[in-house]
Biopython code that builds the backbone (N, CA, C, O; Angstrom):
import numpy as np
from Bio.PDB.StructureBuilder import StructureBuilder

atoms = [
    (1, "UNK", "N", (78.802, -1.273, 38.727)),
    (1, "UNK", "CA", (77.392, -1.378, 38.408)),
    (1, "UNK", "C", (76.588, -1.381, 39.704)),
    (1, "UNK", "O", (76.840, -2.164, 40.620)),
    (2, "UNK", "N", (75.647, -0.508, 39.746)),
    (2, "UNK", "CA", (74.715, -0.358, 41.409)),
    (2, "UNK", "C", (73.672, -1.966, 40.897)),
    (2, "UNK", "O", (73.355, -2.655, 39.927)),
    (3, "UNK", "N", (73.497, -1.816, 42.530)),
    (3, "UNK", "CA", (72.377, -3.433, 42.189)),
    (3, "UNK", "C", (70.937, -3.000, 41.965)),
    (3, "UNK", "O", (70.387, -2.088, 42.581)),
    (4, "UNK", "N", (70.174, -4.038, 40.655)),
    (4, "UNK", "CA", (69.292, -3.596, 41.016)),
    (4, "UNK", "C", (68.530, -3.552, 41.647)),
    (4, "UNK", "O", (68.730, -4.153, 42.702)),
    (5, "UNK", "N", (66.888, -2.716, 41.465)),
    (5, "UNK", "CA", (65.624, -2.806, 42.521)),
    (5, "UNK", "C", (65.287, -4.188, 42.538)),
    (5, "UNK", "O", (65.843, -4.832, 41.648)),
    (6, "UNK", "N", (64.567, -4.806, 43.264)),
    (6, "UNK", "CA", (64.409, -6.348, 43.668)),
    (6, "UNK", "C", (62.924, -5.927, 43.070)),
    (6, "UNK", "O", (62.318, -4.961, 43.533)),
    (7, "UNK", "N", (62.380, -6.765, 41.967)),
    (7, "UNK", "CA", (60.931, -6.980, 41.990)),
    (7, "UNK", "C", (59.940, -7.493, 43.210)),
    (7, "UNK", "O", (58.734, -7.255, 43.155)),
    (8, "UNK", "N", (60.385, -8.035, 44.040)),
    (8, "UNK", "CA", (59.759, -8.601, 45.007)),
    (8, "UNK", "C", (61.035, -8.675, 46.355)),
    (8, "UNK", "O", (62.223, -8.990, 46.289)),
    (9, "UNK", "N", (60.238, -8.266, 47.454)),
    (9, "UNK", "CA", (61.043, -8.670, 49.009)),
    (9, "UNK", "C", (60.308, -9.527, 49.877)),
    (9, "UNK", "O", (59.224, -9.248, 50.389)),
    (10, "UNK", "N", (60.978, -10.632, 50.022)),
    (10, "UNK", "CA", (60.639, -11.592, 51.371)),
    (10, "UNK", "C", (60.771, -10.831, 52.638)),
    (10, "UNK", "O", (61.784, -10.326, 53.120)),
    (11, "UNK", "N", (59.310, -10.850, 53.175)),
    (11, "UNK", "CA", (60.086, -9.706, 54.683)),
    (11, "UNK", "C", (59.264, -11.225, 55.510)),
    (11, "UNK", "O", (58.223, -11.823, 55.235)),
    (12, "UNK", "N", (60.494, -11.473, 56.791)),
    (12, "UNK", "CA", (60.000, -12.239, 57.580)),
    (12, "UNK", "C", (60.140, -11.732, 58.745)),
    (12, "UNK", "O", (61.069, -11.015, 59.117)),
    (13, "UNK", "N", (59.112, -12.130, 59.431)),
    (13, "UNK", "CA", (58.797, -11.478, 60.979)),
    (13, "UNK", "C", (58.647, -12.544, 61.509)),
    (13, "UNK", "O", (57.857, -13.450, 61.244)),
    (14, "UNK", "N", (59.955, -12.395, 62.826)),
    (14, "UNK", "CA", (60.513, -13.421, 63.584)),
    (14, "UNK", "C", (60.164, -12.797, 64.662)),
    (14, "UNK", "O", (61.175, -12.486, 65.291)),
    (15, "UNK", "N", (58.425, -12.194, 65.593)),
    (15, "UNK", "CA", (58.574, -11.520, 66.406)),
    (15, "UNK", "C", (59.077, -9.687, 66.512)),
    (15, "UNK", "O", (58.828, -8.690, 65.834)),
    (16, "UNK", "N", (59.627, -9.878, 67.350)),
    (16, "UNK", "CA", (60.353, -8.536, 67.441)),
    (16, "UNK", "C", (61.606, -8.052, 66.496)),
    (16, "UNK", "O", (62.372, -7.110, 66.699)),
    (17, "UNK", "N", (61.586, -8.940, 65.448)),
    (17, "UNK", "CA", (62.552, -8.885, 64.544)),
    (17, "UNK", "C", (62.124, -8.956, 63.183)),
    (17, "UNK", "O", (61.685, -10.051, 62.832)),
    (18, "UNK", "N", (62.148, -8.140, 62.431)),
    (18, "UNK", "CA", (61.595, -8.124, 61.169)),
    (18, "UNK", "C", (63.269, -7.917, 60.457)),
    (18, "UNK", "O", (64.055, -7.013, 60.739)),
    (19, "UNK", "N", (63.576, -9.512, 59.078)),
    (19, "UNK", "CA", (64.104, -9.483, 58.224)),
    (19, "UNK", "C", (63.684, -9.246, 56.747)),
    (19, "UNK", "O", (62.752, -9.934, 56.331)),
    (20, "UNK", "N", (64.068, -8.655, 56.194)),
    (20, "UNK", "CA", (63.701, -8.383, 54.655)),
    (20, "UNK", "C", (65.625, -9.090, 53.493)),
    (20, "UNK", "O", (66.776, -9.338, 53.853)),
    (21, "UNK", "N", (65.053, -9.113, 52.439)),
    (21, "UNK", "CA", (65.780, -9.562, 51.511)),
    (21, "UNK", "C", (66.127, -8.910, 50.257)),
    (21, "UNK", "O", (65.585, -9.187, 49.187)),
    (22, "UNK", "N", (67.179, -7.907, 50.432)),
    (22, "UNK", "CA", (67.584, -6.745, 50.128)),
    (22, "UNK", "C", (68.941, -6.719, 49.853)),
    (22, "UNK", "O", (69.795, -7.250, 50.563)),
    (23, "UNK", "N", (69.233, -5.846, 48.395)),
    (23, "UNK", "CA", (70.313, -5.573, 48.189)),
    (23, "UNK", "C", (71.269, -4.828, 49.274)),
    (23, "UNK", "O", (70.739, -3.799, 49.693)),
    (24, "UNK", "N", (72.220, -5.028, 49.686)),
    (24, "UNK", "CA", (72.789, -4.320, 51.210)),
    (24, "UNK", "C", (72.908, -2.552, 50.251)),
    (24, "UNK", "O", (72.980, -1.799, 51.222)),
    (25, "UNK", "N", (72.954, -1.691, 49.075)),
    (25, "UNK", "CA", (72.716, -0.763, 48.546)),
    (25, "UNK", "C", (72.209, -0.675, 47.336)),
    (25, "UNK", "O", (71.778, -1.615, 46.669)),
    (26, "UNK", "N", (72.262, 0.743, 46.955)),
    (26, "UNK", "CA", (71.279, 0.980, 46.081)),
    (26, "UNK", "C", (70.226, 2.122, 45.805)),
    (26, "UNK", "O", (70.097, 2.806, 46.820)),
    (27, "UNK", "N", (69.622, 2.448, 45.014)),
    (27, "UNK", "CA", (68.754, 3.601, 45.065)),
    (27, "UNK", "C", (67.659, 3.246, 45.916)),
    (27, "UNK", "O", (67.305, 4.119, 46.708)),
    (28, "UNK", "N", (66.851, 1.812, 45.931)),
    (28, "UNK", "CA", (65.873, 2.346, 46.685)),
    (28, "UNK", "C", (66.375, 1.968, 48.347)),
    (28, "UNK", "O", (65.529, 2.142, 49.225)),
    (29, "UNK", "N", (67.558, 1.527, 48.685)),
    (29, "UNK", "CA", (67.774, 0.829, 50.046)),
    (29, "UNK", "C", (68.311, 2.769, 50.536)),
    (29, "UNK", "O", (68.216, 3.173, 51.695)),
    (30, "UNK", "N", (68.827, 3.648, 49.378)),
    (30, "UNK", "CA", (69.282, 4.612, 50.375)),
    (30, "UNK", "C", (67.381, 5.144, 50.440)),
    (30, "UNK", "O", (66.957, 5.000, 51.587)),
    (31, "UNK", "N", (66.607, 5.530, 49.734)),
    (31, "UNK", "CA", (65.534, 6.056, 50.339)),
    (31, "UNK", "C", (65.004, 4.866, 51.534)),
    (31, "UNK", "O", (64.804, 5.318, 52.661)),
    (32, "UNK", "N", (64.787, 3.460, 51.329)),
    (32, "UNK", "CA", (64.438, 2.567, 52.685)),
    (32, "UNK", "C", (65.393, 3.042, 53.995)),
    (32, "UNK", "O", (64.930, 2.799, 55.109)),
    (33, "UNK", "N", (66.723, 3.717, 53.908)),
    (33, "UNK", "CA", (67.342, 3.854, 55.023)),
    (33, "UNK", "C", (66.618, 5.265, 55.310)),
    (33, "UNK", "O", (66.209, 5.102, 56.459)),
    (34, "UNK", "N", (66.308, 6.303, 54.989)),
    (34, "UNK", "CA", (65.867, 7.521, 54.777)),
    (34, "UNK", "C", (64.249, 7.457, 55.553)),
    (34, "UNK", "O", (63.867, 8.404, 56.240)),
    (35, "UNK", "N", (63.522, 6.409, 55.370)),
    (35, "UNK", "CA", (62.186, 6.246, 56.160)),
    (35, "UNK", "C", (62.447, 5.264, 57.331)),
    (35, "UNK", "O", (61.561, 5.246, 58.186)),
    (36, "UNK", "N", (63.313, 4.598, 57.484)),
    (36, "UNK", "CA", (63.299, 3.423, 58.211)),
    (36, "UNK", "C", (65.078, 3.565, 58.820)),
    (36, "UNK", "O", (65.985, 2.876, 58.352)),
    (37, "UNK", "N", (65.246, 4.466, 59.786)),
    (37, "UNK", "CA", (66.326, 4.827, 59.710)),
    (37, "UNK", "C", (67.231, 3.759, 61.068)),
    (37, "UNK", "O", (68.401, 3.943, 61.405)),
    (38, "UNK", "N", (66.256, 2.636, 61.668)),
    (38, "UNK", "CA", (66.858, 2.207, 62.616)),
    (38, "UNK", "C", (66.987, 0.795, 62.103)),
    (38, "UNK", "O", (67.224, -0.080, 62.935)),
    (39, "UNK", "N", (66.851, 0.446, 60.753)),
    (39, "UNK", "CA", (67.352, -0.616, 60.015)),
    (39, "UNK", "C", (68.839, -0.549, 59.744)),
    (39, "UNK", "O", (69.536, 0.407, 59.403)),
    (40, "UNK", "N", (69.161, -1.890, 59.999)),
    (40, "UNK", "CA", (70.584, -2.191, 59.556)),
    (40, "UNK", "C", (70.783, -3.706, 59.144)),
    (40, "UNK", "O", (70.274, -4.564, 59.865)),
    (41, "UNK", "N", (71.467, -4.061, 58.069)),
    (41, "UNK", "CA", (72.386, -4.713, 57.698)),
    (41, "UNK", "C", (73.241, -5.633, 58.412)),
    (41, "UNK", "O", (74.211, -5.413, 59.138)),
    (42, "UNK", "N", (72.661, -6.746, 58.045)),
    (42, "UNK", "CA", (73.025, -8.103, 58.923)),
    (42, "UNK", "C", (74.366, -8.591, 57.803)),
    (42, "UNK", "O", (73.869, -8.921, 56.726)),
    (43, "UNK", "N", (75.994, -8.721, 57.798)),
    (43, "UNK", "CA", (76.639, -8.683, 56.886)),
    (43, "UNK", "C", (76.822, -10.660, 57.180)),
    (43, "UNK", "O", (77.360, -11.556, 56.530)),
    (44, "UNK", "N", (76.157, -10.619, 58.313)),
    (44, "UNK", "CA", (76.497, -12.473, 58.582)),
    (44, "UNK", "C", (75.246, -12.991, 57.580)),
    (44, "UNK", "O", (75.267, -13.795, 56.648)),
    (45, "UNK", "N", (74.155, -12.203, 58.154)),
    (45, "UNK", "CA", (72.972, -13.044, 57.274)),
    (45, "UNK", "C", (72.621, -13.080, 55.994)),
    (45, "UNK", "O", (71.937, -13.900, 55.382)),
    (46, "UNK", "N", (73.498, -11.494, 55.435)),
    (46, "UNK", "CA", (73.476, -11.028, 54.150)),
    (46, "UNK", "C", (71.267, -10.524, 53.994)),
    (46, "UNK", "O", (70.466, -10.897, 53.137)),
    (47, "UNK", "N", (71.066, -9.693, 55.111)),
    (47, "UNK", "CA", (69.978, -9.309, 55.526)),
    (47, "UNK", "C", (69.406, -8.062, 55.761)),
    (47, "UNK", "O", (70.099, -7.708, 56.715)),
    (48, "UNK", "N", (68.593, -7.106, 55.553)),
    (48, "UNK", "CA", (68.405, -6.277, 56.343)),
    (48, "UNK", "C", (67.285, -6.393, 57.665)),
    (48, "UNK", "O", (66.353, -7.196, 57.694)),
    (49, "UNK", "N", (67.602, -5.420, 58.713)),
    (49, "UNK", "CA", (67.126, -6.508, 60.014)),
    (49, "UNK", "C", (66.258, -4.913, 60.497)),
    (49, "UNK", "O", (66.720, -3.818, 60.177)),
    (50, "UNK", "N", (65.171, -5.050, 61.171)),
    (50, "UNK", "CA", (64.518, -3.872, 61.833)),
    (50, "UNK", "C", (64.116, -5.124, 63.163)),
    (50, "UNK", "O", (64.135, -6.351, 63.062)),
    (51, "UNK", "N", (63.758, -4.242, 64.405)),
    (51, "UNK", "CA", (63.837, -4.657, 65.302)),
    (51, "UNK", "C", (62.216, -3.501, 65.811)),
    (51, "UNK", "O", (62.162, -2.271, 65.848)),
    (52, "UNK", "N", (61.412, -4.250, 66.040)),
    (52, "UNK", "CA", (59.783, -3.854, 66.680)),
    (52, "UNK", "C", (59.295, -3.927, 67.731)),
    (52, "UNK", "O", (59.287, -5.015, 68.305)),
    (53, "UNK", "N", (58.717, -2.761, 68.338)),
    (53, "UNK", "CA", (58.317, -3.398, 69.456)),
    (53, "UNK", "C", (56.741, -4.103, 69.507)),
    (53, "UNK", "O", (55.829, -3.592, 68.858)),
    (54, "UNK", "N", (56.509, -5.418, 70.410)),
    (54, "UNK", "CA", (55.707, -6.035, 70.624)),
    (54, "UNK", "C", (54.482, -5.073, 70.621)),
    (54, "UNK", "O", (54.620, -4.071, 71.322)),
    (55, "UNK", "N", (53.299, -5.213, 69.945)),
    (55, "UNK", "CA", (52.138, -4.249, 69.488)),
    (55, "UNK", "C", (51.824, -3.262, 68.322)),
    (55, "UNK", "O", (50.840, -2.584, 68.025)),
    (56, "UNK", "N", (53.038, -3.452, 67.791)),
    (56, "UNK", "CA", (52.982, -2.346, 66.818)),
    (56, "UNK", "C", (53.378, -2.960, 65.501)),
    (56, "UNK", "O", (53.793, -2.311, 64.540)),
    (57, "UNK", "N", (53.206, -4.342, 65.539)),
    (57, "UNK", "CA", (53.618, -5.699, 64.016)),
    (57, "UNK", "C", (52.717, -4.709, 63.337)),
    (57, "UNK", "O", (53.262, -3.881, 62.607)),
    (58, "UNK", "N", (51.367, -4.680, 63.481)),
    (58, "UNK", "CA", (50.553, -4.026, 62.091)),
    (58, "UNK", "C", (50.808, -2.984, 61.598)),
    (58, "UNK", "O", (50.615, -2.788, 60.398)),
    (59, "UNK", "N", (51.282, -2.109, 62.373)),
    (59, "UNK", "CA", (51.943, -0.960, 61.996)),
    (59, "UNK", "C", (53.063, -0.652, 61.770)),
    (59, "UNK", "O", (53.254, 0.516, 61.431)),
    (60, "UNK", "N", (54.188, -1.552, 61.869)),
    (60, "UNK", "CA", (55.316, -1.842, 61.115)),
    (60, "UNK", "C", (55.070, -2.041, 59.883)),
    (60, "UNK", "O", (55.457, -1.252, 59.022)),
    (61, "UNK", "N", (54.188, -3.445, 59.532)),
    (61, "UNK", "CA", (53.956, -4.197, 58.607)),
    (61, "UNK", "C", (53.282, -3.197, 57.179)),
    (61, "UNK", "O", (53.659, -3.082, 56.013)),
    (62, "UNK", "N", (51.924, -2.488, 58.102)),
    (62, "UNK", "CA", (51.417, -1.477, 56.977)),
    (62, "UNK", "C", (52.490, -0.420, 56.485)),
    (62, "UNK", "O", (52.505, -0.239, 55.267)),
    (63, "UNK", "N", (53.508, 0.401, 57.348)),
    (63, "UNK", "CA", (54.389, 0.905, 56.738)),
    (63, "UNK", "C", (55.460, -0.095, 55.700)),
    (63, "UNK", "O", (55.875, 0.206, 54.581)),
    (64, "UNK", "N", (55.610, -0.792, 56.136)),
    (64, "UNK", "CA", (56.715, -1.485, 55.210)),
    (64, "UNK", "C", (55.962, -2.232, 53.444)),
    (64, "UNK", "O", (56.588, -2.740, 52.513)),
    (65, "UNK", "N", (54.418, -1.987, 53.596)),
    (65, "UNK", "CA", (54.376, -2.870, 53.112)),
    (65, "UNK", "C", (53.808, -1.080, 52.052)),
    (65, "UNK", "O", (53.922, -0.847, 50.848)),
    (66, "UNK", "N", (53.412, -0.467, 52.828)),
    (66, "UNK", "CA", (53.414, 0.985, 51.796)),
    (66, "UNK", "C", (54.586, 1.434, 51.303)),
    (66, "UNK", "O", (54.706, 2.026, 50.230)),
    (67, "UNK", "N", (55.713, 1.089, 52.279)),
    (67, "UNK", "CA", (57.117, 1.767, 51.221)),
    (67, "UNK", "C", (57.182, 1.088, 49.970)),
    (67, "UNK", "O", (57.269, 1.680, 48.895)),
    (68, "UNK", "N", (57.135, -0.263, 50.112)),
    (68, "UNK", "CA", (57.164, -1.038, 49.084)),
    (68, "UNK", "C", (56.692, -0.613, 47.551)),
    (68, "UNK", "O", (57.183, -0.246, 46.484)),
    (69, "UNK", "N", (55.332, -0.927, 48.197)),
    (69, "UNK", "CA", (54.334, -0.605, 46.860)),
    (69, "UNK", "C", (54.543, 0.875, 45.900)),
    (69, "UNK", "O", (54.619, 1.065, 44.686)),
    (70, "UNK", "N", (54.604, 2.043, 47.438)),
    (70, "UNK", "CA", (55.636, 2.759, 46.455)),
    (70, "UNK", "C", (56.740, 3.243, 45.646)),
    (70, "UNK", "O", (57.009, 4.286, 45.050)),
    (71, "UNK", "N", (57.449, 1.771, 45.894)),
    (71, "UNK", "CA", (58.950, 1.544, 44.820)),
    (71, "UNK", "C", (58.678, 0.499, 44.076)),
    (71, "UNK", "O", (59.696, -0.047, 43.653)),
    (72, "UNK", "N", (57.223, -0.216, 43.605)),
    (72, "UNK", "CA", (57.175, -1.296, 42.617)),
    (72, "UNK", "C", (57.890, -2.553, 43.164)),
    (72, "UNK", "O", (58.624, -3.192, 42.411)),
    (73, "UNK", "N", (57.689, -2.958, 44.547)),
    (73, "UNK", "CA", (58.244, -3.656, 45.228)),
    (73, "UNK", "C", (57.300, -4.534, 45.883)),
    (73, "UNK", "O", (57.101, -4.176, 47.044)),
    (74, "UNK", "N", (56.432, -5.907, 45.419)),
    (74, "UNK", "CA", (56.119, -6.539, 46.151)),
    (74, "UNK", "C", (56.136, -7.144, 47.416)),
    (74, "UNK", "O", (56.897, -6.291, 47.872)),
    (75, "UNK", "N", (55.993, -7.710, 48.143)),
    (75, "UNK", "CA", (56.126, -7.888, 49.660)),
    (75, "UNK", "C", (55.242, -9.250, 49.782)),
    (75, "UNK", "O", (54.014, -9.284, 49.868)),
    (76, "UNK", "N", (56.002, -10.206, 49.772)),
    (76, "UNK", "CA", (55.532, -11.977, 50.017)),
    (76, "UNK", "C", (56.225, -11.814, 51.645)),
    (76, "UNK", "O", (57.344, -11.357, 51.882)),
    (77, "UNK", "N", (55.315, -12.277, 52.576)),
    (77, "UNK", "CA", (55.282, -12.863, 53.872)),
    (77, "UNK", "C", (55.321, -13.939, 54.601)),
    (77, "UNK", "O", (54.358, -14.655, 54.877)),
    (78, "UNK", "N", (56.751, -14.120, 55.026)),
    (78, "UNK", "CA", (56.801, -14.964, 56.221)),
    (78, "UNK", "C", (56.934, -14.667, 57.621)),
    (78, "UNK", "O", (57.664, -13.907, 58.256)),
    (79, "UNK", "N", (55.791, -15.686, 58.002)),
    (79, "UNK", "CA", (55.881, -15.389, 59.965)),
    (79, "UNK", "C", (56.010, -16.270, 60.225)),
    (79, "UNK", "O", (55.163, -17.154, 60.092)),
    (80, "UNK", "N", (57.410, -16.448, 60.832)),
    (80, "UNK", "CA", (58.313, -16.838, 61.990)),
    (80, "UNK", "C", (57.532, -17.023, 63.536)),
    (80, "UNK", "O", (57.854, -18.009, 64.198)),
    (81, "UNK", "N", (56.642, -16.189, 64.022)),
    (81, "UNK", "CA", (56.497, -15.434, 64.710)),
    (81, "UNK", "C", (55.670, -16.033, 65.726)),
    (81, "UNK", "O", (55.318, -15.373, 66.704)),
]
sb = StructureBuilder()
sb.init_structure("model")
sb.init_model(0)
sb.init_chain("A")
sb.init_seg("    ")
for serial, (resi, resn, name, xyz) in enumerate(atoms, 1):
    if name == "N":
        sb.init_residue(resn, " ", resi, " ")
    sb.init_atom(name, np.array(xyz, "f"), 0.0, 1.0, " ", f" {name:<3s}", serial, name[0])
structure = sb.get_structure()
């Protein structure tokens, strides 16, 4: 059985480290790997992990928070940060 879509993702931004809370696969994690191709899979944290550089949070954030919306995927925020 594939997992399903998550109604909602916790994405926390720890800085230069943005975690989200994600099935490790799946239909929409292979299109999230497909736009966001330097994300990977934390198998300790049971996480997916993107890594940002300093200046560009809003523009991480607005992309991530547009992939979302276009997979019916809410986006609740924590900063770490």
């Amino acid at each position: 059985m594939s997992p399903v879509t998550p109604k909602t993702v916790t994405l926390t931004k720890r800085c230069e480290l943005h975690t989200m809370d994600l099935p490790r696969e799946g239909a929409l994690i292979d299109a999230f790997r497909q736009v966001f191709p330097t994300a990977f899979y934390n198998d300790e944290a049971a996480e997916w992990h993107m890594v940002w550089k300093r200046g560009t949070y809003a523009e991480s954030n607005a992309q991530l928070e547009s992939f979302f919306s276009d997979h019916g995927v809410e986006v609740v925020h924590v900063n770490k940060c």
